[in-house]
N, CA, C and O atoms as a GROMACS GRO file, in nm:
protein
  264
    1UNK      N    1   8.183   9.401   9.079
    1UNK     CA    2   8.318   9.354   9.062
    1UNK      C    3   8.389   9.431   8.952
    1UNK      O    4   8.509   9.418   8.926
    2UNK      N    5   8.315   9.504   8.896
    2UNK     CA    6   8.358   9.531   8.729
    2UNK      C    7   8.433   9.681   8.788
    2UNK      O    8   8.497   9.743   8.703
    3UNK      N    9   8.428   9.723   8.887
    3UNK     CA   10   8.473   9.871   8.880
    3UNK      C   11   8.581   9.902   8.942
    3UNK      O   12   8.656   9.992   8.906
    4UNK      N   13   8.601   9.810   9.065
    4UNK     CA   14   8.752   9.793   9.176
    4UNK      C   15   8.826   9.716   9.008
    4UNK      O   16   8.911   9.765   8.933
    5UNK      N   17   8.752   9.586   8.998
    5UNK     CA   18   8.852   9.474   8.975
    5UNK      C   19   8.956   9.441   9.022
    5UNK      O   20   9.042   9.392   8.948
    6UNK      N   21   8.977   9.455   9.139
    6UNK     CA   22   9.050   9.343   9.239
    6UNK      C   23   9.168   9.465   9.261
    6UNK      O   24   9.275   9.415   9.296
    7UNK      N   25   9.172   9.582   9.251
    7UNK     CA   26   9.243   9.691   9.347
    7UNK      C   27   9.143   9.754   9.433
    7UNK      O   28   9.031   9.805   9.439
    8UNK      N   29   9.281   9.711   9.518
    8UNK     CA   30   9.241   9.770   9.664
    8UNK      C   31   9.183   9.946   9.687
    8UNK      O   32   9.086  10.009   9.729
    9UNK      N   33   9.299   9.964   9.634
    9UNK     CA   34   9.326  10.133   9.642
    9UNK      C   35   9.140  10.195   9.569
    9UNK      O   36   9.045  10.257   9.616
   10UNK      N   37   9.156  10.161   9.498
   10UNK     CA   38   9.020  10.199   9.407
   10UNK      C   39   8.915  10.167   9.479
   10UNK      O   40   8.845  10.256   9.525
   11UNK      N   41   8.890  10.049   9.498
   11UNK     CA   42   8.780  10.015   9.563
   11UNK      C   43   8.783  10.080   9.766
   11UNK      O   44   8.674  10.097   9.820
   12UNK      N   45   8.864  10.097   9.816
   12UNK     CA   46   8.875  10.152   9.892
   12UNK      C   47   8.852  10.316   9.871
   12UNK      O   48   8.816  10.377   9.972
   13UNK      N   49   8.865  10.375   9.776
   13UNK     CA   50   8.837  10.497   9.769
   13UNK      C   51   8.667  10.519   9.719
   13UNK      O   52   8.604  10.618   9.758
   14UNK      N   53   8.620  10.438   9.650
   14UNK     CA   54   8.499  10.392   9.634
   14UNK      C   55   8.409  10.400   9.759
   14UNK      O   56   8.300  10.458   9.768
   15UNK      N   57   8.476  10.332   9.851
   15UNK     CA   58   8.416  10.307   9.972
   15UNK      C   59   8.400  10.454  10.078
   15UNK      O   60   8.312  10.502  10.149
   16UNK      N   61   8.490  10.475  10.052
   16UNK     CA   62   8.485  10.614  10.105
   16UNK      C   63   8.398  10.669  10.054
   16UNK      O   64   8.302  10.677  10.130
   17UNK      N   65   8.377  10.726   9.934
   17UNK     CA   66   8.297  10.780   9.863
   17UNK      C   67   8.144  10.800   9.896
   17UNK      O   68   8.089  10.904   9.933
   18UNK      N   69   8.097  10.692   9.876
   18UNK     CA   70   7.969  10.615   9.978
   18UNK      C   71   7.977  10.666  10.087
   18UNK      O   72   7.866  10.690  10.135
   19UNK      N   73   8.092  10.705  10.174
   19UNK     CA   74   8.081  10.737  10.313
   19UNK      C   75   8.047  10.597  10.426
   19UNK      O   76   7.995  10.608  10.537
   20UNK      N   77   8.093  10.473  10.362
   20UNK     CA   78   8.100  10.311  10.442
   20UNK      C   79   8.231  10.260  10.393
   20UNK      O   80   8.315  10.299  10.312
   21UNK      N   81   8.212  10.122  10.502
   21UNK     CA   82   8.316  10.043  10.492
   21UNK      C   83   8.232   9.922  10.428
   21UNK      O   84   8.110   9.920  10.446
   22UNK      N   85   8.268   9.866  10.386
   22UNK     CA   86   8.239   9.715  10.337
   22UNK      C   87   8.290   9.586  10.364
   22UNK      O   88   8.384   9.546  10.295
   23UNK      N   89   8.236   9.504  10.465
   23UNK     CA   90   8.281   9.381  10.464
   23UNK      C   91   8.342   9.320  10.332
   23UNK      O   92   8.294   9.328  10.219
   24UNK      N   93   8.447   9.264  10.365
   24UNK     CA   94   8.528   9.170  10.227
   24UNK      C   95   8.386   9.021  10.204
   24UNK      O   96   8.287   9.020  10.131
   25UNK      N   97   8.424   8.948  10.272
   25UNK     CA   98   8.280   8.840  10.274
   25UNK      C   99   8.181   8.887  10.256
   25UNK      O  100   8.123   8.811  10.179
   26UNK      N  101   8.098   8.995  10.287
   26UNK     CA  102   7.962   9.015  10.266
   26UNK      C  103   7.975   9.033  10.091
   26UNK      O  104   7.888   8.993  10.013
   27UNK      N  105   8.071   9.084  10.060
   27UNK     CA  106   8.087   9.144   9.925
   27UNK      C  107   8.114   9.026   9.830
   27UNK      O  108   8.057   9.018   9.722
   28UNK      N  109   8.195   8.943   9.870
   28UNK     CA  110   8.195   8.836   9.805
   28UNK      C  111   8.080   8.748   9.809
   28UNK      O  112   8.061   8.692   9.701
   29UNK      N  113   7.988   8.716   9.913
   29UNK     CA  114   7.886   8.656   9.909
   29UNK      C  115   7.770   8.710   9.810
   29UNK      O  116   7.686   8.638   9.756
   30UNK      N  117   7.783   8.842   9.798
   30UNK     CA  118   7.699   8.857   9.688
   30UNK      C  119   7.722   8.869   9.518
   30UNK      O  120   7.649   8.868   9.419
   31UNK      N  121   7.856   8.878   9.543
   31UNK     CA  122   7.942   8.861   9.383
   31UNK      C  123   7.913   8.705   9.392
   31UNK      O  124   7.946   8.682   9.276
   32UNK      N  125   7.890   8.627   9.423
   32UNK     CA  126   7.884   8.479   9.440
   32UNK      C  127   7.735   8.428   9.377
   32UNK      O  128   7.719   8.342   9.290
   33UNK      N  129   7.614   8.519   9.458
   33UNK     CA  130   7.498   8.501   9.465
   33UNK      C  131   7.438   8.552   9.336
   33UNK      O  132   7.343   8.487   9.291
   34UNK      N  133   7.481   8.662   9.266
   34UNK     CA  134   7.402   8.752   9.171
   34UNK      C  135   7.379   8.638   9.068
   34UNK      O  136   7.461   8.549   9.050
   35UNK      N  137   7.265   8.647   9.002
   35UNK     CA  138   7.235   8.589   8.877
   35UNK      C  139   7.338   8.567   8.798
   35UNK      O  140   7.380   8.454   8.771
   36UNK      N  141   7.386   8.677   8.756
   36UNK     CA  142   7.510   8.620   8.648
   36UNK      C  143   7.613   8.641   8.702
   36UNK      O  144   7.678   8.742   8.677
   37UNK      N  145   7.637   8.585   8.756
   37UNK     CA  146   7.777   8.574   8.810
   37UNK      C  147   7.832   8.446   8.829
   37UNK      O  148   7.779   8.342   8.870
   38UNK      N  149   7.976   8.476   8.784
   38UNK     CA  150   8.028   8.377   8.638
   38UNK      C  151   8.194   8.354   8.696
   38UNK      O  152   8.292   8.390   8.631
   39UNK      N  153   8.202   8.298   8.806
   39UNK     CA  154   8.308   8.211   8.908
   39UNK      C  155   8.429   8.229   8.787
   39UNK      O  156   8.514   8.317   8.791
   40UNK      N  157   8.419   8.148   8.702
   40UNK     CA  158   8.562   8.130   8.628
   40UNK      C  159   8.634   8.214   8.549
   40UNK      O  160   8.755   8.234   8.532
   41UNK      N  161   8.498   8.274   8.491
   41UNK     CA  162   8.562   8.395   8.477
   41UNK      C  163   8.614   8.522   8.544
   41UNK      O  164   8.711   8.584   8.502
   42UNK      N  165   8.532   8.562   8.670
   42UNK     CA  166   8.637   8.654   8.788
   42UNK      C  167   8.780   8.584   8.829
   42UNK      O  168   8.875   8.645   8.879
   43UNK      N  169   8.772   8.397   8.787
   43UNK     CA  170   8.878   8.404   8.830
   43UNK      C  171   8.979   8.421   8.762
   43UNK      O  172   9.089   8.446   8.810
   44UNK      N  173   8.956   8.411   8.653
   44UNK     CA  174   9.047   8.439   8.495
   44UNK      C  175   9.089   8.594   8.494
   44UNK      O  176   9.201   8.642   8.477
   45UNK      N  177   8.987   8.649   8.514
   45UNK     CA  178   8.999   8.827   8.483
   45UNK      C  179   9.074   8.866   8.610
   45UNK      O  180   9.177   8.932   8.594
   46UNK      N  181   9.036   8.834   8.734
   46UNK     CA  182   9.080   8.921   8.844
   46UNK      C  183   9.184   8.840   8.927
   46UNK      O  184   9.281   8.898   8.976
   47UNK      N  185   9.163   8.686   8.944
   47UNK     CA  186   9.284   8.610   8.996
   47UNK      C  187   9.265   8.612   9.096
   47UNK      O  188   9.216   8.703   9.162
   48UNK      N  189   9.306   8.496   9.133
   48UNK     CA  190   9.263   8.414   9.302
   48UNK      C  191   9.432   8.371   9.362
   48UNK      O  192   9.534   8.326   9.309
   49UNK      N  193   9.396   8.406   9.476
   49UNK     CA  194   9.485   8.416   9.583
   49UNK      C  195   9.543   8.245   9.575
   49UNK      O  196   9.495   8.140   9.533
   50UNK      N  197   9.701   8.291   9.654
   50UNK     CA  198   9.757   8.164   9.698
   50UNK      C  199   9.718   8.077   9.805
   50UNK      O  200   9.774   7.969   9.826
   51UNK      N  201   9.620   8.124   9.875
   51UNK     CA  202   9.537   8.026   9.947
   51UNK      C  203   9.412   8.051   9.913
   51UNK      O  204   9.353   8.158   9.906
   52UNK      N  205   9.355   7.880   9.881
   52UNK     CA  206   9.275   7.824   9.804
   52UNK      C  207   9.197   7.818   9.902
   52UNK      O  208   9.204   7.708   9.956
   53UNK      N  209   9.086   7.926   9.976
   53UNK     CA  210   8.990   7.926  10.046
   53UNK      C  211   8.888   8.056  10.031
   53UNK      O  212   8.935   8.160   9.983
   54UNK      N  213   8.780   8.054  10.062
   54UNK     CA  214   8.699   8.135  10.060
   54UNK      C  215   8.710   8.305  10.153
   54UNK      O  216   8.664   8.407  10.100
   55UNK      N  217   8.768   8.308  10.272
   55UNK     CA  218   8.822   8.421  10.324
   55UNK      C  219   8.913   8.439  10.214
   55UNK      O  220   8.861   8.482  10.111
   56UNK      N  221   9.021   8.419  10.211
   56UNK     CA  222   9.110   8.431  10.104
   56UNK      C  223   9.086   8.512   9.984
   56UNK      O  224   9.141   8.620   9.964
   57UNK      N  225   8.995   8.452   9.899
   57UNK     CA  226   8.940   8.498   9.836
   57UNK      C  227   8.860   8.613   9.823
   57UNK      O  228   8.842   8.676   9.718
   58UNK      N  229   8.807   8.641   9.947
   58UNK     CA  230   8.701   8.759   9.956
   58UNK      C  231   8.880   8.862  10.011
   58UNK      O  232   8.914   8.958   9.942
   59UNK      N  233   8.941   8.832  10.099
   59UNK     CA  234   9.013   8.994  10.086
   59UNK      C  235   9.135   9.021  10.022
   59UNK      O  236   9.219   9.100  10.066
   60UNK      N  237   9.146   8.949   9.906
   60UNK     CA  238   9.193   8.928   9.811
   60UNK      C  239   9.104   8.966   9.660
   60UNK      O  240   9.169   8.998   9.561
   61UNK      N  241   8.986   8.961   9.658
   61UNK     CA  242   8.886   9.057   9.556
   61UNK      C  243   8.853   9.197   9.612
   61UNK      O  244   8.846   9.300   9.543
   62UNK      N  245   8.829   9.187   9.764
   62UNK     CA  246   8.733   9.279   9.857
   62UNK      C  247   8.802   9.384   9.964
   62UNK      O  248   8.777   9.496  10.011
   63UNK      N  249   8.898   9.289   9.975
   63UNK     CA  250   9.007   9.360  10.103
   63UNK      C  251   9.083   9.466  10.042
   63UNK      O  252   9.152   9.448   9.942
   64UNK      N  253   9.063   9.643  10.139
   64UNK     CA  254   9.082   9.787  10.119
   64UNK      C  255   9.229   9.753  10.143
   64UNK      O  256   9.310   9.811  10.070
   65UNK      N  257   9.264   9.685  10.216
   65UNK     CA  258   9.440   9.667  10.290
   65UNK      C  259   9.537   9.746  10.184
   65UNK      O  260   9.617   9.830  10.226
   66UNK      N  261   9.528   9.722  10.073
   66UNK     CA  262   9.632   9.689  10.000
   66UNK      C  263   9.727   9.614   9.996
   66UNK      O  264   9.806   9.618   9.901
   0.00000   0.00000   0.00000
């Protein structure tokens, strides 16, 4: 999470980089899962979407769209 931080553009070029695409949900499921990983604070630092749901959330941290 620490390297997009919630731009698209970046993390989409990231992705490229790698030479993949990345599911938004898969990505969030494991920003979710890791040991330290610390909900209130991603949501403090990076900010959560106007709909208060879990898709939402993932392509809104995860989503290349811009």
């Amino acid at each position: 999470m620490d390297a997009p931080a919630g731009d698209p553009a970046l993390l989409a070029r990231l992705a490229t980089a790698y030479g993949a695409a990345f599911d938004p949900s898969v990505l969030l499921s494991y920003t979710l899962l890791h040991v330290y990983s610390d909900l209130p604070w991603y949501l403090r630092e990076v900010g959560a979407p106007a709909r208060e749901t879990l898709p939402a959330l993932a392509e809104t941290w995860f989503g290349t769209a811009g």
